[in-house]
C-alpha positions in Angstrom: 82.6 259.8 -4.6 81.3 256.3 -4.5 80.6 254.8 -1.4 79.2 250.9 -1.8 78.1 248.6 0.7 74.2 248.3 1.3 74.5 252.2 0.0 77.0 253.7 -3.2 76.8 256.7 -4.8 77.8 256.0 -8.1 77.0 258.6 -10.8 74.4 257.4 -13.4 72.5 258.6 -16.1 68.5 259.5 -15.8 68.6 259.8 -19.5 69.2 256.1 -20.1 65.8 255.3 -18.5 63.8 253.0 -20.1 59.6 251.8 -18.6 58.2 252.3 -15.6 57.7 255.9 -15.0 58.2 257.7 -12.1 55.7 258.6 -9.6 55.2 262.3 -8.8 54.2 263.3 -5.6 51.7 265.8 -3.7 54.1 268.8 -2.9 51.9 268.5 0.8 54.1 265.5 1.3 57.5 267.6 1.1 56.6 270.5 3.8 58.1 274.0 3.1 62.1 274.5 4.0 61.3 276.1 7.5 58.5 273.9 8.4 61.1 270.9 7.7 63.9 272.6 9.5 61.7 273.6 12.5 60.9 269.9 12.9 64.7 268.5 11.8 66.4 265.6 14.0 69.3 267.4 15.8 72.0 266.0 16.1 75.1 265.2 19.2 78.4 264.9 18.6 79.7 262.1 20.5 82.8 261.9 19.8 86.1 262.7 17.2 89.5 260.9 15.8 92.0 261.7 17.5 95.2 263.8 16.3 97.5 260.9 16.3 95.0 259.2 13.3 96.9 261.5 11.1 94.6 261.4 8.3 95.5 263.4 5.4 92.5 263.0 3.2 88.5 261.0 3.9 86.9 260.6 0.8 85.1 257.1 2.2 84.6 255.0 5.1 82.8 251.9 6.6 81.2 250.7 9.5 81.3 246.7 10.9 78.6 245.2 13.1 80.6 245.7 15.8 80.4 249.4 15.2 84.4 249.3 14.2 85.2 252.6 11.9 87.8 251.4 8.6 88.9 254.9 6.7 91.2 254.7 3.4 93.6 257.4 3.4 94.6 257.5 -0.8 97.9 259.4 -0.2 99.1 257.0 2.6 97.8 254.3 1.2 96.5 252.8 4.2 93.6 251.4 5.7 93.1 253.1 10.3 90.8 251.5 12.2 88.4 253.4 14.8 86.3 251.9 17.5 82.7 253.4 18.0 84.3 256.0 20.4 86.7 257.3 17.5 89.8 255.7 19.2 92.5 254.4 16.4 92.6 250.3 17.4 95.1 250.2 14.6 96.6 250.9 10.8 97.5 248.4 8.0 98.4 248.7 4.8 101.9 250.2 3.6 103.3 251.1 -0.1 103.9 248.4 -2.7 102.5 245.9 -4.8 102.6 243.1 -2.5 100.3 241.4 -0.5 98.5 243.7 1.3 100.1 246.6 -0.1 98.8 249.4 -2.4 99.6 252.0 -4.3 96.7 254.1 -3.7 93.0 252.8 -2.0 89.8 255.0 -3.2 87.4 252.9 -0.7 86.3 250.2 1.6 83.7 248.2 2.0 82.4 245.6 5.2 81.0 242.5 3.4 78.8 239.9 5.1 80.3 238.8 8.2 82.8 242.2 8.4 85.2 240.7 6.1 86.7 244.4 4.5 87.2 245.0 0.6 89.7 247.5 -0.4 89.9 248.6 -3.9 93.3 249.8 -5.6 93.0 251.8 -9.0 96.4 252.1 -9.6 97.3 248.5 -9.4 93.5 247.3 -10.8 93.0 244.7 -7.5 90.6 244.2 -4.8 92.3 242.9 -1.9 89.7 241.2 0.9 91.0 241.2 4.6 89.5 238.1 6.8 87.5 239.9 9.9 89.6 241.7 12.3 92.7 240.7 10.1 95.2 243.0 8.4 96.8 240.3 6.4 95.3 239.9 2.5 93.0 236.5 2.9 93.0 237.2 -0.9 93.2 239.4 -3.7 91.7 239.7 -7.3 93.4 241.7 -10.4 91.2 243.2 -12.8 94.4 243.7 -15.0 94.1 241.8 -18.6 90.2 240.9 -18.3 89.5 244.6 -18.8 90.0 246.5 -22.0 91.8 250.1 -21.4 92.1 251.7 -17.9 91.3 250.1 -14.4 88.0 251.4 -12.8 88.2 254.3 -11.0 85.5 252.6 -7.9 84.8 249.4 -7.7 82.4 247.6 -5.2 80.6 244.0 -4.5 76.9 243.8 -4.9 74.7 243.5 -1.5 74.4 239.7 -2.6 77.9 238.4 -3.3 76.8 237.6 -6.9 79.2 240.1 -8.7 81.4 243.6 -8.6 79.8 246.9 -10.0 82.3 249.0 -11.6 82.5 252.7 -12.3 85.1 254.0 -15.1 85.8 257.3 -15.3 87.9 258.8 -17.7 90.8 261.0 -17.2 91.6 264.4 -18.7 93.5 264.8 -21.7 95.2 268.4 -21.9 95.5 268.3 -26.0 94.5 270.9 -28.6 90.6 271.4 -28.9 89.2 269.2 -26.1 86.1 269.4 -25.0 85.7 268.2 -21.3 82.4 269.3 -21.6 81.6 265.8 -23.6 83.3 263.5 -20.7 81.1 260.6 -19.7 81.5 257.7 -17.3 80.4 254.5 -17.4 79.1 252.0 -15.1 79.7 248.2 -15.9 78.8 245.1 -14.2 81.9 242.5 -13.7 81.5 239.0 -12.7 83.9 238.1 -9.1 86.5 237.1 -11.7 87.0 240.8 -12.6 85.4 239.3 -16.2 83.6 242.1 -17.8 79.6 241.1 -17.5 77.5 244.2 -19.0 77.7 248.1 -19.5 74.5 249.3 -17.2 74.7 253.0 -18.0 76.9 256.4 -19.3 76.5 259.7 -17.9 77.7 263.0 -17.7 80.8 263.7 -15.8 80.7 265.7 -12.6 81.2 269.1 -13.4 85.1 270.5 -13.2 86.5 273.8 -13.5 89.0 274.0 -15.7 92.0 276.7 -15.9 94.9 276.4 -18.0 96.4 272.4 -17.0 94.2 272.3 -13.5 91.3 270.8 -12.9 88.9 271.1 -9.5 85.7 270.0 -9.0 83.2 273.2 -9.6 81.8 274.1 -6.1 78.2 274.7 -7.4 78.5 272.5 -10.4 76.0 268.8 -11.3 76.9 265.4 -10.6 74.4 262.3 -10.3 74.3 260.0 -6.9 73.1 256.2 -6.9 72.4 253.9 -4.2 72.8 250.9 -3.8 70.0 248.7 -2.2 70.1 245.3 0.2 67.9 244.2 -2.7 70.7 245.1 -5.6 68.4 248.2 -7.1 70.1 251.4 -8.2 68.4 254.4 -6.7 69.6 257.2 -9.2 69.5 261.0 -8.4 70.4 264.1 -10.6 71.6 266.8 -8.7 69.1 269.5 -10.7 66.4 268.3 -9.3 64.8 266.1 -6.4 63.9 263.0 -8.2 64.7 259.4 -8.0 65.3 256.7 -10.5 65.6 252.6 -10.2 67.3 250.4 -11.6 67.9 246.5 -11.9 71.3 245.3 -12.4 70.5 244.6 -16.2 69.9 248.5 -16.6 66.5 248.6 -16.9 64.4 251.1 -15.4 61.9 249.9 -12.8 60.8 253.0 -11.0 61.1 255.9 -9.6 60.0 259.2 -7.8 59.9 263.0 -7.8 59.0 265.7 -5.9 58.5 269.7 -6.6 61.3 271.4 -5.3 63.3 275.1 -5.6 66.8 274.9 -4.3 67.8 278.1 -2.9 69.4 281.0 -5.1 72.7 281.6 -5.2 74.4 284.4 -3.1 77.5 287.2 -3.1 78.8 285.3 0.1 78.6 281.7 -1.4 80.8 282.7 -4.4 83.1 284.5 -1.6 83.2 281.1 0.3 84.1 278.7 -2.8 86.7 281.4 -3.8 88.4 281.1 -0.1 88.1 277.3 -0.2 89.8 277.7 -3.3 93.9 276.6 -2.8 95.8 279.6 -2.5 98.0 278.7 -4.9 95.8 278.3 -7.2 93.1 281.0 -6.5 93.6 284.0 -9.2 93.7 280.9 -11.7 90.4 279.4 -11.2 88.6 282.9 -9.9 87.9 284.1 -13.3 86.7 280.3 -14.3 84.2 280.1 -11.2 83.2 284.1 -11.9 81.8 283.0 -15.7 80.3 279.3 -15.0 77.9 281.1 -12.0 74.7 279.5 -11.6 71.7 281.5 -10.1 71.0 278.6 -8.1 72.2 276.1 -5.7 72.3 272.2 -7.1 68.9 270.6 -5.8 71.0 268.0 -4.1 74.4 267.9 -3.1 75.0 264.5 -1.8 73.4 261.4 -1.4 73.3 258.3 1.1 71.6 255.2 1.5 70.9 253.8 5.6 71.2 250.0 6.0 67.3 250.1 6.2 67.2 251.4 2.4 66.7 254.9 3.4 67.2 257.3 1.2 69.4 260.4 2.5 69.5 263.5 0.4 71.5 266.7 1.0 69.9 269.4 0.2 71.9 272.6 -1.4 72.4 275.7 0.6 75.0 277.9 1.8 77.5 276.3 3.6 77.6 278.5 6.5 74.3 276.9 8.1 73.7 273.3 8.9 73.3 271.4 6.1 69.4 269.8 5.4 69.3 266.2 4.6 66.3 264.9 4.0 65.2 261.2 4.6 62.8 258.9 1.8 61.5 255.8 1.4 62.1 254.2 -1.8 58.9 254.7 -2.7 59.4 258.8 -2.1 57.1 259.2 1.1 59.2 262.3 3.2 60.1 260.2 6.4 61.9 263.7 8.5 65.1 265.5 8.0 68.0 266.1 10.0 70.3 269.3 10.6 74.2 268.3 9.7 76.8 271.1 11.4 78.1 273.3 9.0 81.5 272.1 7.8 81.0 268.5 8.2 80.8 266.0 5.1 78.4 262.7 5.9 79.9 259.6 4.8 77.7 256.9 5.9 74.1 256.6 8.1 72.5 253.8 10.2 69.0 253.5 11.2 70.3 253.3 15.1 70.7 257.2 14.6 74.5 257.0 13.7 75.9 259.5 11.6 79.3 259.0 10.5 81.1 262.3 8.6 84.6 263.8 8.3 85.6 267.4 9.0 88.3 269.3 8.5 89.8 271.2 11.6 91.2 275.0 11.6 94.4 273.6 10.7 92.6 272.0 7.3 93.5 268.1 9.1 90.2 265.8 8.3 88.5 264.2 11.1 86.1 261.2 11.4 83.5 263.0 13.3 80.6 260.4 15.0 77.2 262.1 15.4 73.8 260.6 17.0 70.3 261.4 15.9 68.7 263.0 19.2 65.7 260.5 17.6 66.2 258.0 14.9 64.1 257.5 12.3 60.9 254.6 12.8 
């Protein structure tokens, strides 16, 4: 769930705040859900990837100047390549440990000059591709300079200065554990892979947990962070509309928050996260879901960043209307909202009005789906 360029969600911790206080904000400057929605940016879909992309999972993607689409698929381990109409131009990346090879890829990112970094947990290395290359110009291995396991993301700061890591840890099926107590940690490496600083822990995303599976709960917390052209870490807790900065030493330097009510929690929402729920697994993780019920929706549900230092929020609701996200400035002034179709997960904005999501279609096959703001944001 981390997504770095000029924007990353990591997850941080609010807790580990320490200054400048946040600035809270006249709820006249947030306008009521249906006054927002009323006024919401609609949006066009202009186009799809095709069938023969073959995707079998979009967690991530990135967008070049050129407006050239790179998605990671994990399970093939492969990097496709989309041109601004959603056309494949081409695949790279295969299997291995070699040059140019992985054994799995959790994201990419377009450096200055649309040179691509692709990040392999398994193996521990970042692999950079020269622009418009598939061949490794070169790779770095975080293995040995790091004590216990690889990151789980990692990602280059805005300003080529140094790689921002998030470690999360994995579950441990043994007698007494409390997953309730995981935390992950996000530390600051120098190009080297050389461990620099720890920034900040924080909770975990919330899982469900049934016998020896894990999912993530559908209605459960997580925290989002941005990342700024200016290397600041824009923070958000999913209980509430808030945001926190950060500096890259882990200080606090600011921050906003607004009033806000997410919407309760209905009889058909719990019905929808128990279809979307693997049939295999279903009667397993029903009983889970059933006792770990909130009343309400999580504030926010997801979290971009434009390349104008935008803030993006998603707004929780039901998932059977368009989703609300909502735009900020870093300072917290409400710049307008937008309406995302139902079904349709946003990966990545740009102030021209592009939206960039992935969708699954009736067969459950993802999709890059390319969307334009009927009016971009000034």
């Amino acid at each position: 769930m981390l997504r770095l360029s000029c924007c990353w969600p990591l997850l941080l911790l609010l807790a580990a705040a320490c200054g400048t206080a946040e600035s809270v904000h006249d709820p006249s400057r947030f306008p009521e859900a249906g006054s927002r929605r009323g006024r919401a940016i609609a949006l066009r879909e202009v186009a799809t990837s095709p069938s023969d992309a073959a995707f079998t999972a979009i967690d991530a993607l990135d967008v070049d100047s050129r407006g050239a689409i790179y998605v990671p698929d994990m399970y093939q381990t492969r990097i496709t390549v989309l041109d601004a109409t959603g056309k494949v131009l081409r695949a790279f990346g295969r299997r291995g440990s070699g040059p140019g090879e992985f054994r799995s890829i959790r994201g990419v990112q377009v450096l200055a000059g649309d040179s691509l970094l692709a990040y392999d947990p398994t193996l521990g290395r970042i692999t950079v591709f020269a622009p418009g290359s598939d061949q490794a110009a070169y790779s770095v291995s975080l293995a040995g300079k790091l004590p216990g396991p690889m990151p789980f993301e990692v990602r280059r700061t805005a300003d080529n200065s140094a790689l921002v890591a998030l470690f999360r840890p994995q579950f441990q099926f043994v007698a007494g554990a409390d997953f309730s107590a995981r935390k992950d940690l996000v530390r600051l490496l120098a190009l080297d892979g050389a461990p620099q600083r720890d920034l900040l822990e924080f909770p975990s995303r919330s899982f469900l947990v049934a016998e020896n599976s894990v999912m993530p709960h559908p209605f459960g917390h997580e925290g989002f962070a941005l990342l700024d052209s200016g290397n600041h870490l824009h923070f958000i807790w999913s209980d509430s509309l808030g945001v926190a900065r950060y500096d890259l030493e882990g200080r606090r330097i600011g921050g906003f928050s607004l009033p806000y009510t997410a919407p309760p929690l209905t009889p058909d929402d719990h019905r929808d996260a128990l279809a979307a729920i693997p049939e295999q697994v279903r009667a397993r993780f029903t009983p889970v879901l059933r006792d770990s019920l909130p009343s309400r929706w999580p504030a926010v549900r997801g979290a971009v960043m434009d390349d104008r230092d935008r803030i993006w929020v998603a707004l929780g609701a039901s998932a059977r209307q368009p989703s609300e996200w909502a735009a900020f400035s870093v300072d917290g002034a409400y710049l307008g909202s937008m309406l995302v179709p139902a079904g349709s997960e946003v990966r990545r904005i740009r102030a021209d009005g592009r939206v960039y999501a992935s969708r699954n279609d009736e067969d459950d096959v993802p999709h890059v789906v390319i969307y334009q703001m009927a009016r971009p944001l000034r």
